[in-house]
C-alpha positions in Angstrom: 0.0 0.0 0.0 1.5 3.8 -1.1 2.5 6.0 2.3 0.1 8.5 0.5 -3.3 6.2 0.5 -3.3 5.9 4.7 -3.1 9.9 5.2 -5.5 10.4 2.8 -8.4 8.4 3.9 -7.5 9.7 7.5 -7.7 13.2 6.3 -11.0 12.9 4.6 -12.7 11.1 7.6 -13.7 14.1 9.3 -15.8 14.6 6.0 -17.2 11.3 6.1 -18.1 11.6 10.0 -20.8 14.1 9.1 -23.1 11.3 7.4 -24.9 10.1 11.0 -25.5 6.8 9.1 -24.9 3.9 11.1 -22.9 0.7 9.8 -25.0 -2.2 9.0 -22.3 -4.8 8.5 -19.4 -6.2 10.7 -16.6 -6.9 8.4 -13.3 -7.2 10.5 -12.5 -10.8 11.3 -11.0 -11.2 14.9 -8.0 -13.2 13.8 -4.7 -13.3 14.8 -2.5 -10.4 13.3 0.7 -13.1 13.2 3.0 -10.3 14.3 1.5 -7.9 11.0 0.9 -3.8 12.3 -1.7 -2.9 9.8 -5.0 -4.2 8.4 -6.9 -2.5 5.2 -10.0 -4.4 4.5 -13.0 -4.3 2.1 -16.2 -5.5 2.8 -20.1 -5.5 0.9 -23.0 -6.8 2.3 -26.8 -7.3 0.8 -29.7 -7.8 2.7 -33.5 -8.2 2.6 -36.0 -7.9 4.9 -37.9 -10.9 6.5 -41.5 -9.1 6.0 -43.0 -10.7 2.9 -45.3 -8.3 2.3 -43.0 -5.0 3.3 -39.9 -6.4 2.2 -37.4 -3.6 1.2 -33.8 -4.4 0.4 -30.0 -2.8 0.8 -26.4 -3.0 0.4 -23.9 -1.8 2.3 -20.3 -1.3 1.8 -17.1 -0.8 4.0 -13.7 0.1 3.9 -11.3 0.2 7.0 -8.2 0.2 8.5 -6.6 -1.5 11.9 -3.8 -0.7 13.6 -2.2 -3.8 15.8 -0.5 -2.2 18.6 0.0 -5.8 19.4 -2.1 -9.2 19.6 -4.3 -7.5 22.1 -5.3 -4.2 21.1 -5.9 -2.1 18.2 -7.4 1.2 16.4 -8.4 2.5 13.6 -10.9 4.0 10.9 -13.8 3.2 8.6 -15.7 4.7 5.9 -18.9 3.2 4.8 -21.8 3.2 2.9 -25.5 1.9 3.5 -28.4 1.6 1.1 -32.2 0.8 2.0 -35.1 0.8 -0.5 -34.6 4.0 -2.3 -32.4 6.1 0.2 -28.4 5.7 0.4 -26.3 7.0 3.2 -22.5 7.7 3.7 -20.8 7.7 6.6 -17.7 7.0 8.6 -16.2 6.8 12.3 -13.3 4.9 14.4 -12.9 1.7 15.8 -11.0 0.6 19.1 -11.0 -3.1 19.8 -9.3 -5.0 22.6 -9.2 -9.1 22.4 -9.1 -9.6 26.2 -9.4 -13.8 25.6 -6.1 -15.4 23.2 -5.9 -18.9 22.6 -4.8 -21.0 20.3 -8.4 -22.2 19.1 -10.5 -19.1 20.5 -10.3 -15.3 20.0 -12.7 -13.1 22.1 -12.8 -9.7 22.2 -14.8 -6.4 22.6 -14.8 -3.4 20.2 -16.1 0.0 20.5 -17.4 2.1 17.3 -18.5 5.9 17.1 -19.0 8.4 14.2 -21.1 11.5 14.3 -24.3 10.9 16.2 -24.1 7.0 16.3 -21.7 4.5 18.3 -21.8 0.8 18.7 -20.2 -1.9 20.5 -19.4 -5.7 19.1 -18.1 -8.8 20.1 -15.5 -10.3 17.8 -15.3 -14.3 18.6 -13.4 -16.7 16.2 -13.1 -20.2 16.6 -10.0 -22.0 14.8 -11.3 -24.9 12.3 -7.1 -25.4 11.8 -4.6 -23.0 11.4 -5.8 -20.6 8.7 -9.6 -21.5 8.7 -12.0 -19.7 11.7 -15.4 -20.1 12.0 -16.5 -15.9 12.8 -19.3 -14.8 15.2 -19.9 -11.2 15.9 -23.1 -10.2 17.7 -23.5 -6.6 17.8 -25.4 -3.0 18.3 -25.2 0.1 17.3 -27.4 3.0 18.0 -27.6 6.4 15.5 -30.3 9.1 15.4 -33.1 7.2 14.4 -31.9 4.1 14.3 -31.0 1.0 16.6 -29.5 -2.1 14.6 -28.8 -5.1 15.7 -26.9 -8.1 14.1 -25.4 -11.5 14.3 -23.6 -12.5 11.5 -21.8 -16.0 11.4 -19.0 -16.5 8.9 -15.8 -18.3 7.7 -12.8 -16.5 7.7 -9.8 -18.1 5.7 -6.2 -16.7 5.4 -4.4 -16.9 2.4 -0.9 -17.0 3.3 0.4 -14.6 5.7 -1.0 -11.6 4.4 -4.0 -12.0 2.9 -7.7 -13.1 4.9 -11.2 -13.7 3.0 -14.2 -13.7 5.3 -17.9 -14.8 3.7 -20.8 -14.5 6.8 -24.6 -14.9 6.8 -26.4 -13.5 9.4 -29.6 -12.3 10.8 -30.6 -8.6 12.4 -32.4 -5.7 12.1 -31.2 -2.0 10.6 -33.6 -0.2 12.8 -35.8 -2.9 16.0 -37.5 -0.2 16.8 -39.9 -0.1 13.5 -39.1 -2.4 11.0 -39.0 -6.1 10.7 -35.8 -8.5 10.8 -33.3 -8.5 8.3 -31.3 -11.7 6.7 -28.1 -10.4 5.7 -25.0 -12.0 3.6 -21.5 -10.2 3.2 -17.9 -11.0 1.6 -14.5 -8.9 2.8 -11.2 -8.9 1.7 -8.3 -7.9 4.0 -4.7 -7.3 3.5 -2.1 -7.3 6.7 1.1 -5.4 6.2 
């Protein structure tokens, strides 16, 4: 990645903080950073409502950036992008997540999220399948101006050699349980660790 792509997408974040859209998906897998400091990461997500009748659909986009400050904690960005019916929503906001449980075969953690008038809290589990195979679960809520979304998205996360992880999840939530039905949700991200 050029020095000059990082500084960039930190300096437009404050521009990207004034959308008070909230996230819909969770795209960063909890696995282990294997002694890499930095994490960029693309993730898309589709979803449709339960409500047969009502049904509206969306897509959602994300693009981050981690900072390991070692196996335990680590910071960074996002910018993101969220569609529903006919309206579409930017938005952006930092991350801080701290995996307080480290073993070979299980990650747990807890990670804090905020942007201009939303935040939200998640917790990143992985469960090895072997070395570079983890089965993802990351329940989690948010909570923006009108708007209180809730999801739990179940995935495989694979890495491809040292550098490289792919993470496909399915999941099942709501973008806003205070008026709208549930949401079935399926999501892809891409992640390389440098």
């Amino acid at each position: 990645m050029s020095h000059g792509v990082l500084p960039g997408f930190l300096s437009a974040l404050p521009l990207l903080l004034l959308g008070a859209c909230v996230p819909g998906g969770y795209f960063r897998a909890p696995l282990p950073m294997e002694g890499l400091g930095n994490e960029v990461g693309l993730g898309t997500e589709y979803h449709t409502t339960t409500d047969a009748f009502e049904g509206e659909t969306g897509a959602g986009a994300q693009f981050w950036y981690l900072h390991s400050f070692d196996d335990t904690w680590s910071a960074g960005a996002m910018a993101f992008v969220e569609t529903q019916g006919t309206s579409t929503w930017p938005g952006g906001g930092a991350v801080v997540r701290w995996m307080f449980y480290r073993k070979p075969l299980v990650r747990v953690g807890v990670e804090w999220e905020a942007g201009w008038a939303w935040t939200g809290m998640a917790v990143p589990t992985a469960f090895a399948l072997n070395d570079d195979l983890w089965l993802t679960v990351t329940p989690s809520a948010r909570i923006g101006v009108d708007s209180f979304p809730l999801r739990l998205p179940v995935g495989i996360a694979g890495r491809i050699g040292k550098t490289w992880v792919l993470q496909g999840e399915v999941g099942y939530g709501c973008f806003n349980c205070l008026t709208q039905p549930g949401q079935v949700t399926a999501g892809v991200s891409v992640a390389k660790r440098f």
